[in-house]
N, C-alpha and C positions, 0 to 999 in steps of 0.2 A: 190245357197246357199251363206249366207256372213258370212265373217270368217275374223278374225285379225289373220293376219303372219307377226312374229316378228324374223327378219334374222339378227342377232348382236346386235345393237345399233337401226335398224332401223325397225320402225312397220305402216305396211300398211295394211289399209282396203279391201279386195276386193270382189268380186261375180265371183264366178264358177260357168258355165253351162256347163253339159257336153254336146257335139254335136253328138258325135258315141262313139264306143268301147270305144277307148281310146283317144280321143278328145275332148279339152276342151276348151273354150272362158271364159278370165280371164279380166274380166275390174275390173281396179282400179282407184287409187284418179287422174293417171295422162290421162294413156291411156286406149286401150284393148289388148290382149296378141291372138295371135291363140297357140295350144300349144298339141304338140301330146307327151305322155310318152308311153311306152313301157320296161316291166321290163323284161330285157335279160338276170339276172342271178338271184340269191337272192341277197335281195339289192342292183341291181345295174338299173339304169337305162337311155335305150337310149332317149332321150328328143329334141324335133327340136321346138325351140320357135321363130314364125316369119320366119319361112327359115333357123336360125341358130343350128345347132346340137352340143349338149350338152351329155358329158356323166357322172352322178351321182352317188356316191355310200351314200345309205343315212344308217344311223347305227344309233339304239335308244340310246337314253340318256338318262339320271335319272329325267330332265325333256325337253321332246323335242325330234330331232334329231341331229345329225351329217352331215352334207352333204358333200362330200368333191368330188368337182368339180374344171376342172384346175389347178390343183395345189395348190388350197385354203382350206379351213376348214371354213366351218359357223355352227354355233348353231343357231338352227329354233325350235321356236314353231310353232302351228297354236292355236288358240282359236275359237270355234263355242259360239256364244251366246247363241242357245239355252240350251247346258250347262251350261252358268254361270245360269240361271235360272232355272234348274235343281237343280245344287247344292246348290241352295239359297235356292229354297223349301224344299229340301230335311232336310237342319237344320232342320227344323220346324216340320219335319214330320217325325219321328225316333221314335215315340211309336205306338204300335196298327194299324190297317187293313190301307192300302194305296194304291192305287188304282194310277196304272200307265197309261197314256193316251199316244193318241197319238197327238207329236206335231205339224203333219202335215195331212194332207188330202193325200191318198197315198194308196196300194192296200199291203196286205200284204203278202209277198213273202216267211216265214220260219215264223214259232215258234218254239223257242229254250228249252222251258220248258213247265212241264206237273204240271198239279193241284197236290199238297202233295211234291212235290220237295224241296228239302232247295237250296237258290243261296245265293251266295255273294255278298257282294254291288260292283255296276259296272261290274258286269258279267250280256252278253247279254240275252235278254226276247225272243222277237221278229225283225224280222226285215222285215221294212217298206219301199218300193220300192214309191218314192216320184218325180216327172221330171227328170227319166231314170239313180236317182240315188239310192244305196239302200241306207238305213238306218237305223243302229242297236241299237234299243231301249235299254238301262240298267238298272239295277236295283238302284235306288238310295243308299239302305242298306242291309245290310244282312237279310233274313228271309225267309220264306216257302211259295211258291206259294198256294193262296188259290184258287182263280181260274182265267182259261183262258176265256175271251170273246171271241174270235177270233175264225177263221179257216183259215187254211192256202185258199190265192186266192181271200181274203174276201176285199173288198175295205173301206178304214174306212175313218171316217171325223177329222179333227181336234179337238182336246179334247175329241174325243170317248176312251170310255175304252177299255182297252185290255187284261190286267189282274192286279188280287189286291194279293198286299201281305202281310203277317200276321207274 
């Protein structure tokens, strides 16, 4: 998955793959990272990146987090692209039946909602299990689930529908 994470002043591109559990291979603009987290308390986490152990305590922000590791303080986003293009569609798409897809090829692991339901915008629909990551589909706006294509286990394609809301 490629994702901008913007740590202060300073914003890098990178691709996470997970490898196990909690195992991830982090390449970026310079290197690649080995990178094992493990969360040991709420919000906190023991973190060994390359052989070095790190311990974070990460706390939400109004937009982003907190991370405050070593004795520092940073403010972190992350941005997923395929968000920004979510939200860009989404403008356009705010009257009348809309029809949620998926944006990856991926096996589906949970449906969070039932046909006749009302959600809010950006409360989870579904979620799509995509290279051994999940991934939780949202709602762009508020409205009434009119119906689910899916079944939970169901393997779906890229731009397959999965449910439309009204």
């Amino acid at each position: 998955m490629k994702l901008q994470i913007r740590i202060g002043t300073l914003t890098r591109q990178v691709e996470i793959q997970r490898t196990d559990q909690n195992q991830f291979t982090i390449g970026g603009e310079e290197e690649n990272a080995q990178i094992e987290a493990t969360e040991v308390a709420p919000n906190t986490y023991s973190i060994l990146i390359n052989g070095h152990a790190f311990e974070a305590i990460v706390v939400p922000a109004p937009e982003g987090v907190r991370v405050h590791c070593g004795g520092h303080e940073f403010h972190a986003t992350v941005s997923d692209p395929r968000a920004w293009q979510r939200e860009r569609s989404a403008r356009f798409e705010t009257e009348g039946q809309q029809r949620i897809t998926a944006p990856m090829p991926g096996k589906v692991i949970r449906i969070l909602v039932s046909a006749g339901q009302t959600v809010g915008a950006n409360q989870g629909l579904v979620v799509v299990e995509a290279m051994k990551m999940q991934n939780e589909i949202r709602a762009p706006r508020a409205g009434t689930v009119d119906r689910v294509f899916i079944r939970d286990g169901q393997a779906v394609a890229a731009g397959e529908a999965l449910v439309t809301l009204k």
